[in-house]
Structures are given as structure tokens and as C-alpha cells.
N, CA, C and O atoms as CSV, one atom per row, in Angstrom:
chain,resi,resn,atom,element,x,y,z
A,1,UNK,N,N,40.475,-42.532,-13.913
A,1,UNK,CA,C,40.944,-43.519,-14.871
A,1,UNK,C,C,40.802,-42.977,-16.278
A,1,UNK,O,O,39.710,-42.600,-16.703
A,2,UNK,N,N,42.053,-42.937,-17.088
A,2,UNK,CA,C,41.557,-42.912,-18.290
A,2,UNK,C,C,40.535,-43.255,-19.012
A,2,UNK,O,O,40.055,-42.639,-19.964
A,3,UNK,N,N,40.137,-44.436,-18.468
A,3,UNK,CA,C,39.309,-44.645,-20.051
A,3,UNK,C,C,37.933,-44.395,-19.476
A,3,UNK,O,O,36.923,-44.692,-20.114
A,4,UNK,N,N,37.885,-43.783,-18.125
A,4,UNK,CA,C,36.307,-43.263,-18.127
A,4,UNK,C,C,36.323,-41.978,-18.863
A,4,UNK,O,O,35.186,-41.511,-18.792
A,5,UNK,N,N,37.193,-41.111,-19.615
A,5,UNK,CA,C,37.030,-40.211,-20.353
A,5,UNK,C,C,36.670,-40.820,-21.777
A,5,UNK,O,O,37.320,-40.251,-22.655
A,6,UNK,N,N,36.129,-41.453,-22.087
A,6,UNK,CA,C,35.778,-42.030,-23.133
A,6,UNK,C,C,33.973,-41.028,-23.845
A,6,UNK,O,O,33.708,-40.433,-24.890
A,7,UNK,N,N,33.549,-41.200,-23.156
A,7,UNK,CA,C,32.418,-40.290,-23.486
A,7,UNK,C,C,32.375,-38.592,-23.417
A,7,UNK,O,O,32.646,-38.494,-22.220
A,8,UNK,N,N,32.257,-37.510,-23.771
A,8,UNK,CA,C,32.035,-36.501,-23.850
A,8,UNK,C,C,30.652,-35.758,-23.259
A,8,UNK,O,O,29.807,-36.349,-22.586
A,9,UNK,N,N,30.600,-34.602,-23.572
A,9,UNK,CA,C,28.800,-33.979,-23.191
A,9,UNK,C,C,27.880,-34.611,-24.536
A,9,UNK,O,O,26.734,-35.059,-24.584
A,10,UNK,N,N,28.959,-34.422,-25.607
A,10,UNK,CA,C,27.860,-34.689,-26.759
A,10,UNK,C,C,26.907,-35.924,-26.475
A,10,UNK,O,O,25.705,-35.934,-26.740
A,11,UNK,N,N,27.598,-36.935,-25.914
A,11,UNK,CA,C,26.731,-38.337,-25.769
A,11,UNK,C,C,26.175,-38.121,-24.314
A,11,UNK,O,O,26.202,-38.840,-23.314
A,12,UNK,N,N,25.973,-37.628,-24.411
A,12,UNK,CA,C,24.404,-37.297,-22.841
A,12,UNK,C,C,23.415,-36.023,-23.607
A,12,UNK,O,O,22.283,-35.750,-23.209
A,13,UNK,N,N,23.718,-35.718,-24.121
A,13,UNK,CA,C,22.859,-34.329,-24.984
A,13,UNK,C,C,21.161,-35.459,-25.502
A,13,UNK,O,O,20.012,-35.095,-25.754
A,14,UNK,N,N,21.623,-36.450,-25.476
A,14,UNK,CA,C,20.117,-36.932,-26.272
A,14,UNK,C,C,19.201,-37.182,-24.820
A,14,UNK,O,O,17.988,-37.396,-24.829
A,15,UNK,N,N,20.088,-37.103,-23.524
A,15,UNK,CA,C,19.037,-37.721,-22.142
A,15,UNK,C,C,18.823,-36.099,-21.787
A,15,UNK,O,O,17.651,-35.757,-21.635
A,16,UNK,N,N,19.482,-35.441,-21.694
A,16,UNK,CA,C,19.329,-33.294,-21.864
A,16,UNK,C,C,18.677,-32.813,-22.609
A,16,UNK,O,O,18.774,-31.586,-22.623
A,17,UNK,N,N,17.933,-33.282,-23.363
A,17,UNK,CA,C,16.730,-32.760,-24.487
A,17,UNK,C,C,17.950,-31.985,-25.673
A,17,UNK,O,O,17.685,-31.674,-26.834
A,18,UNK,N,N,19.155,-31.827,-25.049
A,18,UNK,CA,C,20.153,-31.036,-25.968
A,18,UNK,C,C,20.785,-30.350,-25.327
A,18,UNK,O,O,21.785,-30.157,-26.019
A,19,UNK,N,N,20.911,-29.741,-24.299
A,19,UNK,CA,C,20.961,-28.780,-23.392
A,19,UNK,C,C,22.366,-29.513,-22.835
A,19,UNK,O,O,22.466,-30.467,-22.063
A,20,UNK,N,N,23.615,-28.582,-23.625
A,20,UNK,CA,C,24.691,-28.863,-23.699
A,20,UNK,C,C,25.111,-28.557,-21.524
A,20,UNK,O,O,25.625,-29.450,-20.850
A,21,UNK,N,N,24.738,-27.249,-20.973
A,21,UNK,CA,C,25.156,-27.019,-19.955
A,21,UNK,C,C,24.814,-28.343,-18.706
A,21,UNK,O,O,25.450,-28.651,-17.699
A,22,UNK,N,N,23.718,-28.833,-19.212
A,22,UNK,CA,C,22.991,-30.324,-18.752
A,22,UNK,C,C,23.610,-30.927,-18.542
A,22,UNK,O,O,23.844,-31.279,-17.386
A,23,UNK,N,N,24.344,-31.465,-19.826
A,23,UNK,CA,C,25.128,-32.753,-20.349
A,23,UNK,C,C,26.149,-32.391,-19.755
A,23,UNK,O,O,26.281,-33.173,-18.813
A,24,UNK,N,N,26.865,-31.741,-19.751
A,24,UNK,CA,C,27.901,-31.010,-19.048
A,24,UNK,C,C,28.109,-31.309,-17.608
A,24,UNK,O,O,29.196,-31.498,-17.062
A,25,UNK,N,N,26.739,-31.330,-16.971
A,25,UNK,CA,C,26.546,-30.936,-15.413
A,25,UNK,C,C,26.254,-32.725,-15.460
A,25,UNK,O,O,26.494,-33.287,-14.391
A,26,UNK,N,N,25.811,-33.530,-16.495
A,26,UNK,CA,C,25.953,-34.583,-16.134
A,26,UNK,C,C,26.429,-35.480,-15.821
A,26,UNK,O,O,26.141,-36.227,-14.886
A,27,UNK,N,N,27.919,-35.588,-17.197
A,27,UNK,CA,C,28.644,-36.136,-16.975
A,27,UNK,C,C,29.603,-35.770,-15.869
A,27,UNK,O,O,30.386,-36.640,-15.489
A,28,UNK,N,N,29.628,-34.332,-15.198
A,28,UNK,CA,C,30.394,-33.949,-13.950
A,28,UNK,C,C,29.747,-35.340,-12.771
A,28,UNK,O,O,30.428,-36.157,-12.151
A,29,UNK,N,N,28.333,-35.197,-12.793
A,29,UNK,CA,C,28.311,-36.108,-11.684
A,29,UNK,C,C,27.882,-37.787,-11.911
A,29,UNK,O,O,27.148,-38.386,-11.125
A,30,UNK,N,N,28.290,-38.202,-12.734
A,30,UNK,CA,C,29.019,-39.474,-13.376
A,30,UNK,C,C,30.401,-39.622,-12.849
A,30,UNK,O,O,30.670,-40.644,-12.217
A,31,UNK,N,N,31.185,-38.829,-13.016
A,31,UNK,CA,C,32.951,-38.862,-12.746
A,31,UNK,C,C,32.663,-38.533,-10.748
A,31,UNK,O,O,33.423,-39.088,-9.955
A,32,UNK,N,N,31.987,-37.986,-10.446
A,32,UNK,CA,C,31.752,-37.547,-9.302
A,32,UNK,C,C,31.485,-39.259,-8.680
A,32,UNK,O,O,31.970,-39.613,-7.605
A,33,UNK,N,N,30.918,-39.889,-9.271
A,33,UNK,CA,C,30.035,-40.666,-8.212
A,33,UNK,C,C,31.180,-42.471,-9.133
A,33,UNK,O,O,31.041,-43.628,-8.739
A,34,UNK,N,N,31.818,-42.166,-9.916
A,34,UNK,CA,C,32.586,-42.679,-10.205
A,34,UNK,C,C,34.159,-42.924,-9.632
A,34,UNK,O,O,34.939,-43.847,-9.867
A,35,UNK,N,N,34.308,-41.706,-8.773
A,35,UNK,CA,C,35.383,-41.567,-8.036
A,35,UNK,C,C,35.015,-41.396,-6.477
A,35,UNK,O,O,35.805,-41.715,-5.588
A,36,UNK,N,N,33.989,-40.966,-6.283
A,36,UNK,CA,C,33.781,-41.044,-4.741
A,36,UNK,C,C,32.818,-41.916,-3.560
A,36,UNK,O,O,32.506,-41.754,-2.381
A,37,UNK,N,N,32.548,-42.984,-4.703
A,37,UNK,CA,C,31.611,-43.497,-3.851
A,37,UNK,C,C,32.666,-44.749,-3.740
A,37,UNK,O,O,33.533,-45.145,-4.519
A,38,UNK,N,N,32.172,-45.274,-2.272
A,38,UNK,CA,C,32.396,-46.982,-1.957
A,38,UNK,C,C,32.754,-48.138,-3.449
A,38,UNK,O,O,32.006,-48.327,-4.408
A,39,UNK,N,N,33.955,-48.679,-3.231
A,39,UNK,CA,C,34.269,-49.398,-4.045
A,39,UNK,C,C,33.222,-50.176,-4.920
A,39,UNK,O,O,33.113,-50.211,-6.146
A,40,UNK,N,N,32.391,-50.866,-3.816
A,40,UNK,CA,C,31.092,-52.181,-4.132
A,40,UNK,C,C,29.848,-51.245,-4.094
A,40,UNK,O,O,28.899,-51.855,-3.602
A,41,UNK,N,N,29.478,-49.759,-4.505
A,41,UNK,CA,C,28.425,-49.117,-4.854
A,41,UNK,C,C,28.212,-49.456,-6.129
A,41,UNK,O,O,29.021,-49.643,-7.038
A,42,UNK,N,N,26.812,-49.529,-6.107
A,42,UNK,CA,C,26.186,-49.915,-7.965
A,42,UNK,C,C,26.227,-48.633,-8.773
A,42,UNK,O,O,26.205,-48.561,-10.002
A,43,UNK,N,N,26.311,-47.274,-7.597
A,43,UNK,CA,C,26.251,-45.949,-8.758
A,43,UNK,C,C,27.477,-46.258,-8.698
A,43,UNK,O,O,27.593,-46.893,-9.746
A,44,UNK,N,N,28.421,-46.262,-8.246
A,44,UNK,CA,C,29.797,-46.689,-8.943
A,44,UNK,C,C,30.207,-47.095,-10.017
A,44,UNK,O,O,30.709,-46.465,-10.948
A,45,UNK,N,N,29.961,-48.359,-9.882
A,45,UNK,CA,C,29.906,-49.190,-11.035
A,45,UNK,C,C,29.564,-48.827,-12.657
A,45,UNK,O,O,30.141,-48.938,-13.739
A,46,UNK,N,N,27.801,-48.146,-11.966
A,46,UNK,CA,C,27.251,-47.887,-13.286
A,46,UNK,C,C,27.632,-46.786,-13.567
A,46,UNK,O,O,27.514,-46.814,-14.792
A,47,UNK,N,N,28.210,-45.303,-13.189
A,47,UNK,CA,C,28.691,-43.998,-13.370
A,47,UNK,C,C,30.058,-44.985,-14.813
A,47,UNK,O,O,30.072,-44.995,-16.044
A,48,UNK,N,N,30.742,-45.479,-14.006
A,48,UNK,CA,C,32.328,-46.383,-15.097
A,48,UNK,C,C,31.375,-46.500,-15.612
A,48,UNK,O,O,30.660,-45.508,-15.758
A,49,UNK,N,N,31.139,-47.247,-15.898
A,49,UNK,CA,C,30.660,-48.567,-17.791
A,49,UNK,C,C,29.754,-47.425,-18.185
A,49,UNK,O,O,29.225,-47.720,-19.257
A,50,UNK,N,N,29.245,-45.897,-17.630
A,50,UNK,CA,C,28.511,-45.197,-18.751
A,50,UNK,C,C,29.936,-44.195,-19.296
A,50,UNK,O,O,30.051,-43.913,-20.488
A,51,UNK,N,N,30.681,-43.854,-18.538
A,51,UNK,CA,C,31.967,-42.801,-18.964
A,51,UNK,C,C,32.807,-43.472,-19.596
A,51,UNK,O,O,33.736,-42.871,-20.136
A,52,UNK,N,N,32.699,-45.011,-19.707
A,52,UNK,CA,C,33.626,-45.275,-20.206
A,52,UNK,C,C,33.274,-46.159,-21.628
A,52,UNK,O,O,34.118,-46.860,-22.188
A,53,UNK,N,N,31.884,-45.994,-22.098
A,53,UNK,CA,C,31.283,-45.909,-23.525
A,53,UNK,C,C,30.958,-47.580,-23.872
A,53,UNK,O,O,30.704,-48.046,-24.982
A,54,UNK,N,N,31.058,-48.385,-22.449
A,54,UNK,CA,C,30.097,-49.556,-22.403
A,54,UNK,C,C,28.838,-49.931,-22.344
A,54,UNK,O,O,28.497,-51.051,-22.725
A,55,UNK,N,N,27.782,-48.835,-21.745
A,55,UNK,CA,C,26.432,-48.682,-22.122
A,55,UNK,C,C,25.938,-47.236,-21.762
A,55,UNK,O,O,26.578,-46.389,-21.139
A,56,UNK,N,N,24.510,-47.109,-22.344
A,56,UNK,CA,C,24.054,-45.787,-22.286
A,56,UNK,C,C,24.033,-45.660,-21.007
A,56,UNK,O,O,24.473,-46.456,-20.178
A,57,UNK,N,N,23.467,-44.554,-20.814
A,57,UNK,CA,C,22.952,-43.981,-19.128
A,57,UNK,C,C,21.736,-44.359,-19.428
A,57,UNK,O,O,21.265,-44.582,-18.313
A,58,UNK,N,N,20.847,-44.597,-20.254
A,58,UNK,CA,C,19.240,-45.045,-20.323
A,58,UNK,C,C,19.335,-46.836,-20.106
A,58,UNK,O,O,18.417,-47.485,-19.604
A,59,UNK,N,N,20.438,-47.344,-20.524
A,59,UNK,CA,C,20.311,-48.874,-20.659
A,59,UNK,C,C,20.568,-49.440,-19.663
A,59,UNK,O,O,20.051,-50.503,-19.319
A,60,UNK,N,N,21.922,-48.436,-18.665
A,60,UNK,CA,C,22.087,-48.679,-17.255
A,60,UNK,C,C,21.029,-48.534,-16.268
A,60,UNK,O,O,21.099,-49.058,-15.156
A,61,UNK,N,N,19.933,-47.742,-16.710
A,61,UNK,CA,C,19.091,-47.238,-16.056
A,61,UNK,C,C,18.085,-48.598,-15.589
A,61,UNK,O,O,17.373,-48.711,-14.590
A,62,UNK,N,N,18.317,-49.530,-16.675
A,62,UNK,CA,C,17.437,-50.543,-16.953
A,62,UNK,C,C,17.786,-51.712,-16.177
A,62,UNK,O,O,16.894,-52.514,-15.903
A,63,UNK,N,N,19.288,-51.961,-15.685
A,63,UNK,CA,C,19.963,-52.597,-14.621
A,63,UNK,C,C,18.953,-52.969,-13.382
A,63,UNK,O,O,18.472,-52.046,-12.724
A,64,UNK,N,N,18.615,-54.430,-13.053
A,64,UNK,CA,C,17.874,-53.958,-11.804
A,64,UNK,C,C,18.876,-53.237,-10.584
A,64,UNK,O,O,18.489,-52.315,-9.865
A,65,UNK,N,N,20.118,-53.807,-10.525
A,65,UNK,CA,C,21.050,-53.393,-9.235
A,65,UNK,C,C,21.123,-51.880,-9.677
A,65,UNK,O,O,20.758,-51.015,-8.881
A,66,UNK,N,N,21.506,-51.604,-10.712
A,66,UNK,CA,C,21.582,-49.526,-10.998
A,66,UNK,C,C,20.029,-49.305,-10.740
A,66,UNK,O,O,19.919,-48.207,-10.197
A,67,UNK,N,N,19.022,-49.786,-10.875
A,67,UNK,CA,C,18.180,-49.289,-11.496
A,67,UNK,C,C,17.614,-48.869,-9.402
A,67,UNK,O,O,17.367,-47.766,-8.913
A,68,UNK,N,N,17.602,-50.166,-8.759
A,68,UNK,CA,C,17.855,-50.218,-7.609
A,68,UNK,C,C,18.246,-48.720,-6.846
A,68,UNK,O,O,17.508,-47.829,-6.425
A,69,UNK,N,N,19.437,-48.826,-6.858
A,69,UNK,CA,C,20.320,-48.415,-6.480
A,69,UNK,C,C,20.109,-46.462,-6.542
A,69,UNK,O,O,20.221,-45.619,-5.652
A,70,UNK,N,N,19.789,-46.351,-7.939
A,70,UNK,CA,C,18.910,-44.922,-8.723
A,70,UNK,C,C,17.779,-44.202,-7.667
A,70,UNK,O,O,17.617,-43.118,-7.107
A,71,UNK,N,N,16.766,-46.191,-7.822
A,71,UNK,CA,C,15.902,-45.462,-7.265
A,71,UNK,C,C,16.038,-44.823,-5.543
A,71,UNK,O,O,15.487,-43.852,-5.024
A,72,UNK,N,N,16.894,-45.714,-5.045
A,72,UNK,CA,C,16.572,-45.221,-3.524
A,72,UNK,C,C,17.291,-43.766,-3.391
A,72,UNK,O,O,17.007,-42.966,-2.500
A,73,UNK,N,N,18.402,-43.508,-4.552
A,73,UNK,CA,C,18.719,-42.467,-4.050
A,73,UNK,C,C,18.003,-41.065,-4.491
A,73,UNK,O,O,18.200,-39.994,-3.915
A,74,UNK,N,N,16.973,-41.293,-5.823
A,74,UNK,CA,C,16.647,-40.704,-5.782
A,74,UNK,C,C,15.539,-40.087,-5.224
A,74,UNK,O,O,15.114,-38.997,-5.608
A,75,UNK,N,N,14.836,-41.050,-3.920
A,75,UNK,CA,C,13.861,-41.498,-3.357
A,75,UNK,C,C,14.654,-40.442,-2.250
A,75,UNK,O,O,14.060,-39.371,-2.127
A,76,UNK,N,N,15.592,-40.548,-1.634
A,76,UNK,CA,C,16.544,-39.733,-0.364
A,76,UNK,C,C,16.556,-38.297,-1.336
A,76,UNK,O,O,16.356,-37.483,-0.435
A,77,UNK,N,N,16.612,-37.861,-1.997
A,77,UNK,CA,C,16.978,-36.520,-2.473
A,77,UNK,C,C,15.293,-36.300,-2.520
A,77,UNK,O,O,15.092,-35.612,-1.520
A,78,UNK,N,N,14.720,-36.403,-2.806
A,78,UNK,CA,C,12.726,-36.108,-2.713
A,78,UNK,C,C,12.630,-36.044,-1.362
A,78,UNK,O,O,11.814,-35.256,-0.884
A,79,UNK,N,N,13.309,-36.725,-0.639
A,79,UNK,CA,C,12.741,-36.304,0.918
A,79,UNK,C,C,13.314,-35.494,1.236
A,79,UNK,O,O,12.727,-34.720,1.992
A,80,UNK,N,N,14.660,-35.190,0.906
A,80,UNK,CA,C,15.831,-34.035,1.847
A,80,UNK,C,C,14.814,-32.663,0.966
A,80,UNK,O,O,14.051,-31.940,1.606
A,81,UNK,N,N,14.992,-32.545,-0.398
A,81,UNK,CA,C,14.057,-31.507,-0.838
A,81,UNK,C,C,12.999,-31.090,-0.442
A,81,UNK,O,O,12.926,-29.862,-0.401
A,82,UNK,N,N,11.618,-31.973,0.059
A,82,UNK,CA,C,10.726,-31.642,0.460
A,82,UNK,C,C,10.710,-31.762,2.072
A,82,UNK,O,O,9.706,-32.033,2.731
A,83,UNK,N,N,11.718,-31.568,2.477
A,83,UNK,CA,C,12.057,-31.584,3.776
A,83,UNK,C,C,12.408,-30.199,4.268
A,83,UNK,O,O,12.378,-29.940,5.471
A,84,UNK,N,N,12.814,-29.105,3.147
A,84,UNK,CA,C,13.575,-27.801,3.155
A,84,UNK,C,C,12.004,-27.192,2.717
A,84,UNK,O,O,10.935,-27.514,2.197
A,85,UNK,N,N,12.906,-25.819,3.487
A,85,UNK,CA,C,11.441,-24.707,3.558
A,85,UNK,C,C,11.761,-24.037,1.691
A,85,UNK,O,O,12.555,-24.339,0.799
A,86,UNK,N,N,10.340,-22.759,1.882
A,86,UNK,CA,C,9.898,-22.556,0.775
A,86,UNK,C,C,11.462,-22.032,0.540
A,86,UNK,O,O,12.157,-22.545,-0.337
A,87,UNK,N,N,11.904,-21.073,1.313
A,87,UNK,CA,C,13.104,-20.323,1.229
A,87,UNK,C,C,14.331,-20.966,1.085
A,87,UNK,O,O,15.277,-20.380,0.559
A,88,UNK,N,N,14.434,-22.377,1.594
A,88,UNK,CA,C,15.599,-23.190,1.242
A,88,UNK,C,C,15.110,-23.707,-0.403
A,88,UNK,O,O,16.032,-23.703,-1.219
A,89,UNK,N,N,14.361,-23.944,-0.682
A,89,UNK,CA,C,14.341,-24.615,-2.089
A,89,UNK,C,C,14.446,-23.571,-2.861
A,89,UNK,O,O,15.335,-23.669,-3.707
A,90,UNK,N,N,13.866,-22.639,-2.859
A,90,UNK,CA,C,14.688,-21.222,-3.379
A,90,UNK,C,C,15.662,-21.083,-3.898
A,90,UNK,O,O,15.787,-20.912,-5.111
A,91,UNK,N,N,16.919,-21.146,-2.747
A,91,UNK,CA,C,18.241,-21.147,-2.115
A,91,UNK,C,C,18.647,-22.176,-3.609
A,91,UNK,O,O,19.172,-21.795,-4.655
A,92,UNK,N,N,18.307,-23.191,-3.329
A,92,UNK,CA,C,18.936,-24.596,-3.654
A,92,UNK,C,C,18.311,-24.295,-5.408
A,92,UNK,O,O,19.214,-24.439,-6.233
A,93,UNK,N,N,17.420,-24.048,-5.801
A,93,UNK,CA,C,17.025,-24.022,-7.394
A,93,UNK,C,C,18.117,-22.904,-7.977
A,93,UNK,O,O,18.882,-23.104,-8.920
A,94,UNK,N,N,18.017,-21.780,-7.257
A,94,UNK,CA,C,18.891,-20.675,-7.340
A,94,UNK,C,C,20.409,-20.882,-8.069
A,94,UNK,O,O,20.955,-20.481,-9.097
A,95,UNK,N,N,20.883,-22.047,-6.523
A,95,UNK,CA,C,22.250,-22.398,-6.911
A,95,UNK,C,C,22.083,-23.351,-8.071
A,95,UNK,O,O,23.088,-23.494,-8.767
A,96,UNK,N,N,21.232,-23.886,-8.337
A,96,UNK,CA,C,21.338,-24.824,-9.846
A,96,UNK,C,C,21.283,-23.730,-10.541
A,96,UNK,O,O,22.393,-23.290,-10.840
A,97,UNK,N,N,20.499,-23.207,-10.861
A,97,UNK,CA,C,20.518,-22.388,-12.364
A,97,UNK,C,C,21.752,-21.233,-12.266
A,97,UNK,O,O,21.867,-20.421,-13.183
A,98,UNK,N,N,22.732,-21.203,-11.023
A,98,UNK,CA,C,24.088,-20.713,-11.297
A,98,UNK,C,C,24.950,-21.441,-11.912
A,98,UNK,O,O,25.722,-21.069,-12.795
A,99,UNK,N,N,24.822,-22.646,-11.396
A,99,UNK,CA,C,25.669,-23.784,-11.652
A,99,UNK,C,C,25.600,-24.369,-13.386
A,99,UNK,O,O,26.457,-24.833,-14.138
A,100,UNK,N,N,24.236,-24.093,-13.526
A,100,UNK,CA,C,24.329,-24.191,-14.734
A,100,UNK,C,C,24.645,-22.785,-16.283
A,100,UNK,O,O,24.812,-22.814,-17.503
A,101,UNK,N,N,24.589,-22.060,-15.509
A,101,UNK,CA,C,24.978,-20.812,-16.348
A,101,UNK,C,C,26.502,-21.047,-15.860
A,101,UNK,O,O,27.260,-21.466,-16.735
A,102,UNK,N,N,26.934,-20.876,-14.841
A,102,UNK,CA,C,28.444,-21.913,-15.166
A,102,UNK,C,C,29.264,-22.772,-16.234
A,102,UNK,O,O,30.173,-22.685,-17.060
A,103,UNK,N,N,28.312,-23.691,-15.654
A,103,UNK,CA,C,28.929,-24.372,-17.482
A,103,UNK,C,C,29.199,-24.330,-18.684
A,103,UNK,O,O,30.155,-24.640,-19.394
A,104,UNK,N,N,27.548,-23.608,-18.895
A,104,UNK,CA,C,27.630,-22.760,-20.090
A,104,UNK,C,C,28.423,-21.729,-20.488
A,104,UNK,O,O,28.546,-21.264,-21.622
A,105,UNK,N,N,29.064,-21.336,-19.259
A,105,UNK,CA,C,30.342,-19.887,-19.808
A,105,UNK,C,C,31.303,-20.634,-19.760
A,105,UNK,O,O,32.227,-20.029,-20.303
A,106,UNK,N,N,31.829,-22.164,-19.235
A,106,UNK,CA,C,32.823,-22.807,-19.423
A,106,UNK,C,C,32.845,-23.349,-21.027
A,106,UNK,O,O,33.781,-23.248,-21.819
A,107,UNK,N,N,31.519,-23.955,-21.250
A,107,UNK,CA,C,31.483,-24.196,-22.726
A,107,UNK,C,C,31.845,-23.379,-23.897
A,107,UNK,O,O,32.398,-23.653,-24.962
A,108,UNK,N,N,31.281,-22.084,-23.288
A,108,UNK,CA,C,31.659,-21.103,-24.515
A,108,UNK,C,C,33.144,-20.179,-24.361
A,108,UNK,O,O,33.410,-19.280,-25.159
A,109,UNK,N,N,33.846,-20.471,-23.469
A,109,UNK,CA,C,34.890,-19.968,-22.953
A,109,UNK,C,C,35.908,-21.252,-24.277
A,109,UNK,O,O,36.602,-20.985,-25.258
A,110,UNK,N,N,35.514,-22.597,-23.640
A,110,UNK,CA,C,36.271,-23.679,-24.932
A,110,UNK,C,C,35.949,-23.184,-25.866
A,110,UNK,O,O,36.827,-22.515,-26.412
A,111,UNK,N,N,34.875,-23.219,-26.396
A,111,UNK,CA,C,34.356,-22.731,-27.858
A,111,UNK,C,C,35.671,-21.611,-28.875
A,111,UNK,O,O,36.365,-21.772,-29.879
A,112,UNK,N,N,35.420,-20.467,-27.837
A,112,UNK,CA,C,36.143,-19.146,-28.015
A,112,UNK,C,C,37.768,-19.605,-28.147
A,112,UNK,O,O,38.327,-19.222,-29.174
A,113,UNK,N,N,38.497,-20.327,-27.271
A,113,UNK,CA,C,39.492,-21.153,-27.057
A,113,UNK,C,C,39.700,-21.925,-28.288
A,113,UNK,O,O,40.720,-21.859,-28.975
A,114,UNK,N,N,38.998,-22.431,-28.454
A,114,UNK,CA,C,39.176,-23.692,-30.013
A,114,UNK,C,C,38.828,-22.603,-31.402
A,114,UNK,O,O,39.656,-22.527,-32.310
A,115,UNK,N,N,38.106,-22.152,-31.427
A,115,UNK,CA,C,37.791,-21.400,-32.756
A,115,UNK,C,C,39.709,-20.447,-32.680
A,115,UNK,O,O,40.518,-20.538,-33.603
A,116,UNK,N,N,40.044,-19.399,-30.958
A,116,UNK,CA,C,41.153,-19.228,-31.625
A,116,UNK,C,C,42.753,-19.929,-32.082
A,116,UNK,O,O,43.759,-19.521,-32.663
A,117,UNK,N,N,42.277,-21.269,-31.410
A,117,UNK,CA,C,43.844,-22.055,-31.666
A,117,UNK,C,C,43.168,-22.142,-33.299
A,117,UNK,O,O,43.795,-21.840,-34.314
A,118,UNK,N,N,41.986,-22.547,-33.263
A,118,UNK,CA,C,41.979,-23.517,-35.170
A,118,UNK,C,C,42.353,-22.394,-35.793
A,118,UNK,O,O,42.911,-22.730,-36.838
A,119,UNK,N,N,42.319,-20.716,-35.633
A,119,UNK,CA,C,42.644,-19.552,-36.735
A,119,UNK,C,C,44.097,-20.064,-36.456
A,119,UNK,O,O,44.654,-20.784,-37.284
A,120,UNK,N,N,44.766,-19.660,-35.183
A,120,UNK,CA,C,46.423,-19.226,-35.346
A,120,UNK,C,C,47.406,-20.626,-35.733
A,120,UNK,O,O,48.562,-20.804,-36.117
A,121,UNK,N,N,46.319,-21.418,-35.420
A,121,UNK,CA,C,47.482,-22.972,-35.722
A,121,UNK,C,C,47.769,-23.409,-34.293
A,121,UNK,O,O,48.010,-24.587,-34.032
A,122,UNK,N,N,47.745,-22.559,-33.471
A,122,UNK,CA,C,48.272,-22.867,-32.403
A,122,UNK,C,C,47.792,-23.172,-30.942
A,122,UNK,O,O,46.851,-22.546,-30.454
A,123,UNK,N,N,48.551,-24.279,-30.168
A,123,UNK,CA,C,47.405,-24.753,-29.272
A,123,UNK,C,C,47.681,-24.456,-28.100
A,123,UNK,O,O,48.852,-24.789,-27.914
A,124,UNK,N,N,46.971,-23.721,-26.616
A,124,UNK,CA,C,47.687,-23.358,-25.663
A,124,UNK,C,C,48.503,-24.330,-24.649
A,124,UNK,O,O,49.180,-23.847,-23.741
């Protein structure tokens, strides 16, 4: 939906300590859980009204149904994690800190992209 593009990385950078590749990786799974979950899911719900610049991600947080909803799942990801050996969590931290050096070369790939349209005038 359009107007869940309403927010950017910049407005998650203050829940990322700043950490643009974060914010980045955040709002990915906002739109993620905004488009793929069950119609009548509360991360549903609450993923929209934060992408789409009706409340923070800290104020949604405060929701009992999001807040609910947060906790059990993040209650299921603590067990699947500590459920995996030393060598799977490895595995799995590994692929985050790819995923996030990812972003970061996507960010600076725009960066590089925008600095050269603003010299030539011109936009690709």
C-alpha cells in the first residue's frame, strides 16, 4: 500500500541507537509482517499504523493487543534460538551481521547514486 511508505529509515534510527543498516533492516521487517501475515494479526495491524506515520514503533509497543502479540512472538524466537546448537547460533548471528553489512552497501550504493544524479542534474 502506498501510504505504508510514509516513514523512512530515518524515523526508526532513534529505536537503532542510529545505526542506519538497523533501521533499514527494520523497517524491511515492518513491510514484511505488514504484508504477510493473517489479515486479523495484531503484528499486522501494528507493522501499518507504524509505516504509515500513525504512531511510533515505541508507542505501538505500548498497545496491550501489539504489546501482546510482541511479546509471544518474541517469547517463540528465544526458544527456537536457544533451542539451536552452539554451531547453529553461530550460523544464524553470522547471517545477521551479513545481512546487515548488506544494507549498509545498499545505503551507500543510494548515497553514491544521489550525490551523482544531484552533480549531473540527472535522475536514473
Amino acid at each position: 500500500m502506498p501510504d505504508e511508505l510514509r516513514i523512512g529509515d530515518a524515523d526508526l534510527m532513534d529505536i537503532t541507537g542510529g545505526d542506519q543498516a538497523r533501521a533499514r533492516s527494520l523497517r524491511k521487517a515492518l513491510q514484511t509482517l505488514a504484508h504477510d501475515r493473517a489479515p486479523d494479526d495484531p503484528l499486522r495491524e501494528m507493522a501499518r499504523e507504524v509505516l504509515n506515520g500513525r504512531t511510533g514503533l515505541r508507542e505501538a509497543a505500548r498497545v496491550p493487543a501489539y504489546a501482546e502479540a510482541l511479546g509471544d512472538r518474541v517469547a517463540r524466537g528465544f526458544r527456537e534460538y536457544n533451542s539451536l546448537s552452539p554451531e547453529e547460533r553461530g550460523n544464524q548471528e553470522a547471517a545477521a551481521r551479513a545481512y546487515l553489512a548488506e544494507q549498509q552497501e545498499e545505503i551507500e550504493a543510494e548515497r553514491l547514486s544521489d550525490r551523482h544524479e544531484h552533480r549531473t542534474g540527472s535522475s536514473l
